[in-house]
VEXDREN-2710 file (C-alpha; in Angstrom, 1 decimal):
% VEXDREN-2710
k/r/px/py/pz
1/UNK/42.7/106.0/169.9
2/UNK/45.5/106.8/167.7
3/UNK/45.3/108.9/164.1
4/UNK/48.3/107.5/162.4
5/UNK/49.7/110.9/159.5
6/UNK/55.9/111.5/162.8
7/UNK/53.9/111.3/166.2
8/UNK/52.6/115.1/167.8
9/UNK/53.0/116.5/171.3
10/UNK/49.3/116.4/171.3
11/UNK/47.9/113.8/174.0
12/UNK/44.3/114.5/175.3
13/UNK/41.0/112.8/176.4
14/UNK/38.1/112.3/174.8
15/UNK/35.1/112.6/177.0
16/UNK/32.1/113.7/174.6
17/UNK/30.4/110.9/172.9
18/UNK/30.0/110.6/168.5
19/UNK/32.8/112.2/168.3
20/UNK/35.1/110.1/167.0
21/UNK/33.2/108.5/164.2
22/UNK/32.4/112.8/163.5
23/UNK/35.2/113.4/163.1
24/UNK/37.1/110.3/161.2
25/UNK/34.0/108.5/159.4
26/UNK/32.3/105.1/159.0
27/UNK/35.7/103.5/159.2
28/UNK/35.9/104.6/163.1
29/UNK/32.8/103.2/164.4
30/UNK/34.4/100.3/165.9
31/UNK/36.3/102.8/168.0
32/UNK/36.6/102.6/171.8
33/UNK/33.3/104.6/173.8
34/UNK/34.2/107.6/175.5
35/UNK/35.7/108.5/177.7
36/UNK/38.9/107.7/175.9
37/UNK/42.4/109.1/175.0
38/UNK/43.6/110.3/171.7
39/UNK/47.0/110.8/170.1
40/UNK/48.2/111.7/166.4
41/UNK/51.3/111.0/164.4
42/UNK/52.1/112.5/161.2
43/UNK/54.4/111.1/158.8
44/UNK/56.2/114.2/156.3
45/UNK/56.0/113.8/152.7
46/UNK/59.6/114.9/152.3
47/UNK/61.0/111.3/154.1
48/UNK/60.5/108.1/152.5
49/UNK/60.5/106.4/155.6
50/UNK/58.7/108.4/157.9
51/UNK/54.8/106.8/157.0
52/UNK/56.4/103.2/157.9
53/UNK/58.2/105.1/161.0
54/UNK/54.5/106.7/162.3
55/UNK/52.6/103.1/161.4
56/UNK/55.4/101.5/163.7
57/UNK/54.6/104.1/166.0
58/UNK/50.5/103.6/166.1
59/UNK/50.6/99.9/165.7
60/UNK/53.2/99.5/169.2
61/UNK/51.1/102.3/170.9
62/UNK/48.1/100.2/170.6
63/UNK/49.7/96.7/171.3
64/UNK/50.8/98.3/174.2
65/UNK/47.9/100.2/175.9
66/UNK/45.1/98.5/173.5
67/UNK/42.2/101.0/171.3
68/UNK/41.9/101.0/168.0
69/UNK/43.9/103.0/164.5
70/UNK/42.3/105.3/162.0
71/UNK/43.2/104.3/158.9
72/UNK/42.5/100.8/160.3
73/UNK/45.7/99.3/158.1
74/UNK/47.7/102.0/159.2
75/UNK/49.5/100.3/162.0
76/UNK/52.5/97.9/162.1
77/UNK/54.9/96.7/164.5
78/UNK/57.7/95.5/162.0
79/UNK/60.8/97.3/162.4
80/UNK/61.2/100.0/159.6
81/UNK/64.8/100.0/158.1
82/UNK/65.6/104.4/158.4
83/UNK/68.1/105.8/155.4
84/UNK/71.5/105.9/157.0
85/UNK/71.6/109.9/155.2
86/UNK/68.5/110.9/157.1
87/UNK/70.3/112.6/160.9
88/UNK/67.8/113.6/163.6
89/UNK/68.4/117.2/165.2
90/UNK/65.9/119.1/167.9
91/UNK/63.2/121.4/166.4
92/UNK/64.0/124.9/167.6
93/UNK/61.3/125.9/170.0
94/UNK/59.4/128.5/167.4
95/UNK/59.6/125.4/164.6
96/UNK/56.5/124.8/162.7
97/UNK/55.4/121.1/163.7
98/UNK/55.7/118.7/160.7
99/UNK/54.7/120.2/157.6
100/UNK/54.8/118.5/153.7
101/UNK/56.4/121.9/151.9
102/UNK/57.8/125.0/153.5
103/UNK/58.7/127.8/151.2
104/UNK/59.6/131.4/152.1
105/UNK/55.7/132.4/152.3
106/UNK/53.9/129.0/152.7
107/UNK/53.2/126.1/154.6
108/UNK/51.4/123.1/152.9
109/UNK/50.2/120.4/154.3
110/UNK/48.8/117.7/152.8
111/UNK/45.6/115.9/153.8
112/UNK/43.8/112.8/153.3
113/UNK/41.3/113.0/155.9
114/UNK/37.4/112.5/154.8
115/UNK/37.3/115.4/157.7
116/UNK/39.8/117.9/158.4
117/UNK/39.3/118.7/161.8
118/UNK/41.3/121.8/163.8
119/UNK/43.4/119.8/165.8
120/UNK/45.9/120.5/168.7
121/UNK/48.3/120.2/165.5
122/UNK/47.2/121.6/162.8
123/UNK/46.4/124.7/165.4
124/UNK/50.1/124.8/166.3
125/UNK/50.7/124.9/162.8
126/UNK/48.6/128.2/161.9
127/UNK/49.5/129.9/165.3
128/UNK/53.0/129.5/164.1
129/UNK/52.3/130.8/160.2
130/UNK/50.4/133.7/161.7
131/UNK/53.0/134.6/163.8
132/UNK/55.9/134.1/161.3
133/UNK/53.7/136.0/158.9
134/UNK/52.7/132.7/156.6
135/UNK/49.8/131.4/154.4
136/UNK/48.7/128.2/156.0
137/UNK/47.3/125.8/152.9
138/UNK/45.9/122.6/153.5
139/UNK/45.5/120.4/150.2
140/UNK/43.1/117.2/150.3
141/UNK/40.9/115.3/147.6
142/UNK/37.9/116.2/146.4
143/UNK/35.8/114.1/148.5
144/UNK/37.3/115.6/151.9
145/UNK/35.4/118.2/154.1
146/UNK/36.2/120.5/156.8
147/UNK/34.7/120.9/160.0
148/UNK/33.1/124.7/161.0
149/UNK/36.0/125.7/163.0
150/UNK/38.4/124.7/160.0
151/UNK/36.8/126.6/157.6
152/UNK/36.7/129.4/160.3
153/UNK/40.2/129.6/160.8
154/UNK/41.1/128.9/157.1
155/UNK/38.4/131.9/155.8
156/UNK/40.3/134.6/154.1
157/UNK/43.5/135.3/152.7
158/UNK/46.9/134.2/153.1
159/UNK/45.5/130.5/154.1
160/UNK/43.4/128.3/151.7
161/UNK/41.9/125.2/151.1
162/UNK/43.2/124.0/147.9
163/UNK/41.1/120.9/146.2
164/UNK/42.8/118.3/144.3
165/UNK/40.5/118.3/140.8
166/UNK/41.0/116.5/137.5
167/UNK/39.9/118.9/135.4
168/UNK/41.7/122.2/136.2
169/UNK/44.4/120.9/138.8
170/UNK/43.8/122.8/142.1
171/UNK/40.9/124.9/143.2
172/UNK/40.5/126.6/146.8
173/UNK/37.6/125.0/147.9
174/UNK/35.8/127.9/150.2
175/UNK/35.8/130.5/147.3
176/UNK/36.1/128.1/144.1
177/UNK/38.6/130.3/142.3
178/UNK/41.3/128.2/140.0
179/UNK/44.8/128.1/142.1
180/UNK/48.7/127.0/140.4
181/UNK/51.8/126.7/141.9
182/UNK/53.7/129.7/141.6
183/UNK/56.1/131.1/143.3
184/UNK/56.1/128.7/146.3
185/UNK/52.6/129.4/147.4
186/UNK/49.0/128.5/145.6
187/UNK/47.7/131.2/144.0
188/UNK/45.0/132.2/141.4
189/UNK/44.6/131.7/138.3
190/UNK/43.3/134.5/135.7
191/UNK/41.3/134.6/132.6
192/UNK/42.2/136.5/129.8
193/UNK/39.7/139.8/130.6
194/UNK/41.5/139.6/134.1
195/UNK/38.9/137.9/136.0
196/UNK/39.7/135.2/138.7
197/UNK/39.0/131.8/137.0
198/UNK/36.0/129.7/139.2
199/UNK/36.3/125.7/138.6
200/UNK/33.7/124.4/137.5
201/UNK/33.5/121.4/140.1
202/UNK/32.8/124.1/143.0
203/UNK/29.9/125.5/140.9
204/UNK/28.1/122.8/140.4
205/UNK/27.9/121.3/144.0
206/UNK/25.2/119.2/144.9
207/UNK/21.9/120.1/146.5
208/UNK/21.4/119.5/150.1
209/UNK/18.1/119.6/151.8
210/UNK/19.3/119.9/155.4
211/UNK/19.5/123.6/157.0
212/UNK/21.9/125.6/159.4
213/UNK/20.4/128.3/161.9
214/UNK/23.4/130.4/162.9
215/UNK/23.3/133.0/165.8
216/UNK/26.2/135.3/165.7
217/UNK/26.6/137.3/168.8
218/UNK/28.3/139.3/171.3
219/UNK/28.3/140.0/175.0
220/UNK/30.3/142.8/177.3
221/UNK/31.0/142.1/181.0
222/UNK/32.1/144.6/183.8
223/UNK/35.7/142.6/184.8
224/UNK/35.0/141.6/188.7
225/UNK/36.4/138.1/190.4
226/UNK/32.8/137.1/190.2
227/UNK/32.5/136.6/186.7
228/UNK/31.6/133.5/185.3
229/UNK/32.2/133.0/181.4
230/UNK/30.4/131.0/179.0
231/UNK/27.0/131.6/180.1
232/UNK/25.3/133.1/177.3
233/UNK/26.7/130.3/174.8
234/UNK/25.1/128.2/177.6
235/UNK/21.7/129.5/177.3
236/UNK/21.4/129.9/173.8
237/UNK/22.2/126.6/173.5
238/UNK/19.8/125.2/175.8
239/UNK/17.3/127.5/173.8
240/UNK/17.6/125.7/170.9
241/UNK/18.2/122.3/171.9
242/UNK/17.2/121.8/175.1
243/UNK/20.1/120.8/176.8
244/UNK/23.5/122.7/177.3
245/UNK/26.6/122.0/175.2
246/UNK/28.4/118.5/175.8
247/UNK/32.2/120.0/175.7
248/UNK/34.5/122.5/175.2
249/UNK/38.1/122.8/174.0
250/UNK/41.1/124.4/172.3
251/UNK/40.9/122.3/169.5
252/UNK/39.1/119.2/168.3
253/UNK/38.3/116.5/169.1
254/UNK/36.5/117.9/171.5
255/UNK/38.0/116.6/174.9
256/UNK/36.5/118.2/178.1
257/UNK/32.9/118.0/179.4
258/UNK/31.1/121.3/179.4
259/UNK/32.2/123.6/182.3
260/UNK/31.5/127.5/182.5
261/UNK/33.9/127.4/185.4
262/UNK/37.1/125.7/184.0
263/UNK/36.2/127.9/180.9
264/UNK/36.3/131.0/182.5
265/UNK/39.6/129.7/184.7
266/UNK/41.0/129.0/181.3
267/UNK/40.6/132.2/179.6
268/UNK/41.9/134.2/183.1
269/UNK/45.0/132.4/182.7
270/UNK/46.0/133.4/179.4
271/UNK/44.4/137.2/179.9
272/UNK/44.9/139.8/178.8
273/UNK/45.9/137.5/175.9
274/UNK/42.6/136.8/173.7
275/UNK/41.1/133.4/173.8
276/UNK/39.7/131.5/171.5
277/UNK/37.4/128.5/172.1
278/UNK/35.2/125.5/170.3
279/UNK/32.1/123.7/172.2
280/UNK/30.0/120.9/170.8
281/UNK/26.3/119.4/171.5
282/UNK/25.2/115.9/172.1
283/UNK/25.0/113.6/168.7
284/UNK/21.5/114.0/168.2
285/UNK/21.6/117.5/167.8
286/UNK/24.5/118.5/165.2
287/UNK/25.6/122.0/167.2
288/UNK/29.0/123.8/167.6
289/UNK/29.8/127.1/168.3
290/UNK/33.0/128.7/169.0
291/UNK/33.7/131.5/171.4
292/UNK/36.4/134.2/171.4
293/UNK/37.0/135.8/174.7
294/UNK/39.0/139.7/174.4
295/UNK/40.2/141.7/177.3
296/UNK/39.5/145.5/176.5
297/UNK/40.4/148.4/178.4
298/UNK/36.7/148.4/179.9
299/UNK/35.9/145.0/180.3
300/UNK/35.5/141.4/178.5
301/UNK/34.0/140.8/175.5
302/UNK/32.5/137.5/174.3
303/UNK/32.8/137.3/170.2
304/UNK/29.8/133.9/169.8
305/UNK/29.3/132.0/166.6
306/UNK/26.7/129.3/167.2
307/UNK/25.3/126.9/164.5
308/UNK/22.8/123.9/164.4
309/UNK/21.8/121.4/161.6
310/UNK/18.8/120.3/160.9
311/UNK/17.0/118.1/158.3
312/UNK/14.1/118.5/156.0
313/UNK/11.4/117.1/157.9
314/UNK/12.8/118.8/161.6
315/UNK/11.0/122.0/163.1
316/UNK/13.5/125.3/163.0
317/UNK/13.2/126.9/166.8
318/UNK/12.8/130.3/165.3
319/UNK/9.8/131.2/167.7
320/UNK/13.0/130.4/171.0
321/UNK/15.1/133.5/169.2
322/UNK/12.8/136.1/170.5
323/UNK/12.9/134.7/174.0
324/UNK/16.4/134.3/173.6
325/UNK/17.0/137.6/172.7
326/UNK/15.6/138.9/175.9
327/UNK/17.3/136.3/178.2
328/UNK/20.6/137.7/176.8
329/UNK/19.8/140.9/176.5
330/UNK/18.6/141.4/180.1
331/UNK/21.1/138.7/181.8
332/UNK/23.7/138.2/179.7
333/UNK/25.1/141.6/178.7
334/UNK/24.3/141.2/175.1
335/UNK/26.1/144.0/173.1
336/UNK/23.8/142.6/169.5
337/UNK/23.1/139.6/168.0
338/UNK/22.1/139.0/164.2
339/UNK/20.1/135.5/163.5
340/UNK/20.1/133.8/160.1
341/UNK/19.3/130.8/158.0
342/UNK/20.9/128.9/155.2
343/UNK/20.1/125.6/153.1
344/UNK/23.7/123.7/153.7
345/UNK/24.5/120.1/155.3
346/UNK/22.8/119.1/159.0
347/UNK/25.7/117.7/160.1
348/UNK/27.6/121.3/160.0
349/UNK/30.3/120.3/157.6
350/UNK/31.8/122.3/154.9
351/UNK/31.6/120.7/151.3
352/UNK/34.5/121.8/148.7
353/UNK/31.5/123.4/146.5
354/UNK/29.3/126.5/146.8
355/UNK/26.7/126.9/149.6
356/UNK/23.9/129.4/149.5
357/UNK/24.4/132.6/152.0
358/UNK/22.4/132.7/155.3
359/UNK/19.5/134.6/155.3
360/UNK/18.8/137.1/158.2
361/UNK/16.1/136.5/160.3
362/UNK/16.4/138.6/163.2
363/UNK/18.8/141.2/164.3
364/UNK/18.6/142.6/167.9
365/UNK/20.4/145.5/169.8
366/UNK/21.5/145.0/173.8
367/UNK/20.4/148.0/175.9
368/UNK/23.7/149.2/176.0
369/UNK/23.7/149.7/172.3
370/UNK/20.5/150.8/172.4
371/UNK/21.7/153.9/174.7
372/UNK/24.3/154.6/172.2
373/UNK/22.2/154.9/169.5
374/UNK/19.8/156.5/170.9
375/UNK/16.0/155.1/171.8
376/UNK/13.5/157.1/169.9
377/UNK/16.2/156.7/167.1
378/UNK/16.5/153.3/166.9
379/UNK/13.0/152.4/167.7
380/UNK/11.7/154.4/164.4
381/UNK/13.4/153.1/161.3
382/UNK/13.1/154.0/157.7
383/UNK/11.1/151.0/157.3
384/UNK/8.3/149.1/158.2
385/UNK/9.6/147.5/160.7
386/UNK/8.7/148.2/164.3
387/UNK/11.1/146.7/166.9
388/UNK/10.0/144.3/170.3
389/UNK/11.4/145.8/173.1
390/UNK/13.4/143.6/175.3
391/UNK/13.5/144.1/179.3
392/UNK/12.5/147.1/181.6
393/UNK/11.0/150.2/179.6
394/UNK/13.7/152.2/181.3
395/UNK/16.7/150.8/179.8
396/UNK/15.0/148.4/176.7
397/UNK/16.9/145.8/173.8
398/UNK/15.4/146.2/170.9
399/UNK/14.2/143.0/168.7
400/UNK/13.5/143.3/165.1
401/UNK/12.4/140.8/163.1
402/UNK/13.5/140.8/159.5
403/UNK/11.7/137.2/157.9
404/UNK/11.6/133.4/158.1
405/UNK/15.1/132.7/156.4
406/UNK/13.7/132.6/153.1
407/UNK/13.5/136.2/151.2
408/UNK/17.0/137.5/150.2
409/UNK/15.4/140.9/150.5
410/UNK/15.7/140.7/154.0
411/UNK/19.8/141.6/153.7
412/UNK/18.3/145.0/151.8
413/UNK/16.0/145.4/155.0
414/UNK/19.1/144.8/157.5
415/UNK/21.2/147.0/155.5
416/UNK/19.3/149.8/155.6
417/UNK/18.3/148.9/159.3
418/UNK/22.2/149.1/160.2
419/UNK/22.8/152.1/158.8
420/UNK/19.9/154.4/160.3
421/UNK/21.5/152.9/163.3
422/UNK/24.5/154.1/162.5
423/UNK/23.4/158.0/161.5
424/UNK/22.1/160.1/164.5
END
């Protein structure tokens, strides 16, 4: 499978299934069945030449080796004639990969993917910005969305999502605010009282009648040779969805089959460096998650973000938290975990529009935490709330249930719950 955008250094197999047609749309269903390989080219803006040049390259890669092209027109074989200005010269080895405008503060790159996925490349790209202190922006049309581990990376200042929009040019397309060019960098536009002007496109949105349960969690582990990562992602996963995740990777498209063991082997090779990973469920269960693994001075912390899609007429598995909650809390080193609920798209993607917030529907305390904060504290809130208490009576989690995912009050109920929590 080739993506045809100068071609990458990124080369990787495919082994989880839907995730191709995911990922590129309706226009890749004709694509070749896993387990397959997939390689990107990306032709720069700034050269004439260089989208003939990356076609040329697509449409002999596949001639060659067979698959298929996404766009499907994108690839050629017929030579393409190259400016006699234009000289080649080696990329130093901390060069960002190919970007459409580099400025002093900025790299833009322009995309018109219907999904903009966090690829091997555009991953190079940001680790590179970050490190040479850059805004990463990423401009596409309003039709395009990102994936969760897009929007994950982009969240936050200096990076942005800038939408192309007819009526007020540019607007970043996680917060809505109005964006110019100025300065060689996208930045926001003000009204005259000073406020940050919101485009109206992002307000209105479109209503969606799928929802997203997202647990958001973490876990500590003793460091021994023993250890095996990835296991609480594993069983909260198979909690709510009955089977384990399909893959794992670096990047998408997701390219290796699920494996706590290569996981952990992974993230021992790059310690005490932090590691950051994405895993994905089967197609008929929209799931993804991504895990950060840190190194500390006392251990290894797991940082876990996981979030499933479901449609109107699908049952939530809010009665598995509970159960869940104890599995990890008792077997997984959970350190807390906070549970909530939000009306947004089933298939996890991120619209250029406003979504409604998650609503909390559970938070829960590990029995480590629980020792820090004290029992007879923390089991005795300000509230009437009364916790379920997780594991042995000696060392408990504590389980507190704050609604179904559909009273906003509950945020008023966690807030005041975190901070008796916090006060001894």
């Amino acid at each position: 499978m080739t993506a045809t955008c100068a071609p990458s250094r990124c080369w990787c197999a495919e082994h989880t299934a839907g995730k191709v047609e995911r990922l590129l749309g309706a226009e890749a269903v004709g694509a070749p069945a896993a387990p397959l390989w997939w390689t990107e080219a990306r032709a720069s803006t700034a050269i004439p030449e260089a989208e003939g040049l990356a076609g040329s390259f697509a449409g002999r890669l596949t001639t060659v080796l067979g698959g298929a092209t996404w766009p499907p027109d994108a690839a050629q074989t017929a030579v393409v004639p190259i400016n006699s200005d234009i000289t080649a010269l080696p990329a130093a080895d901390d060069a960002l990969p190919t970007v459409d405008v580099l400025t002093s503060s900025t790299a833009v790159v322009l995309s018109e993917r219907p999904l903009v996925a966090m690829t091997t490349w555009l991953s190079e790209i940001l680790s590179v910005c970050t490190e040479s202190e850059k805004a990463l922006h990423i401009v596409t049309p309003s039709h395009a969305r990102l994936t969760m581990a897009t929007r994950t990376a982009l969240k936050g200042a200096p990076n942005r999502w800038v939408v192309q929009d007819e009526e007020c040019g540019y607007y970043d397309g996680l917060s809505g605010a109005v964006l110019r060019w100025h300065d060689g960098t996208f930045a926001p536009v003000h009204t005259s009282a000073g406020a940050t002007a919101v485009a109206s496109a992002f307000t209105q949105g479109t209503e969606t009648d799928g929802r997203q349960l997202i647990l958001s969690f973490s876990t500590w582990h003793a460091p021994n040779e023993h250890l095996v990562l990835g296991r609480a992602l594993e069983a909260a996963w198979q909690a709510l969805t009955g089977s384990p995740p399909a893959g794992w990777s670096t990047a998408e498209p997701i390219s290796l089959p699920w494996s706590t063991r290569q996981l952990t082997d992974f993230a021992r090779a790059r310690a005490p460096r932090p590691t950051w990973l994405l895993a994905v469920g089967a197609p008929g269960r929209p799931a993804i998650a991504t895990l950060r693994i840190i190194r500390t001075k006392d251990g290894i912390e797991e940082e876990i973000t996981l979030v499933t899609g479901y449609g109107p007429d699908e049952d939530l598995p809010l009665v598995a938290i509970e159960p869940l909650a104890e599995s990890l809390a008792t077997q997984h080193g959970l350190t807390s975990m906070i549970a909530s609920l939000r009306p947004a798209r089933r298939d996890l993607t991120v619209p250029p529009h406003s979504e409604a917030p998650p609503i909390p529907v559970s938070f829960t305390l590990g029995p480590d935490s629980v020792s820090d904060v004290g029992l007879p504290h923390a089991r005795r809130p300000p509230l009437n709330l009364r916790p379920v208490e997780l594991g042995p009576d000696s060392r408990p989690g504590l389980h507190y249930h704050l609604g179904d995912g559909t009273d906003a009050q509950a945020w008023d109920t966690l807030q005041l719950l975190t901070r008796h929590l916090h006060t001894r």
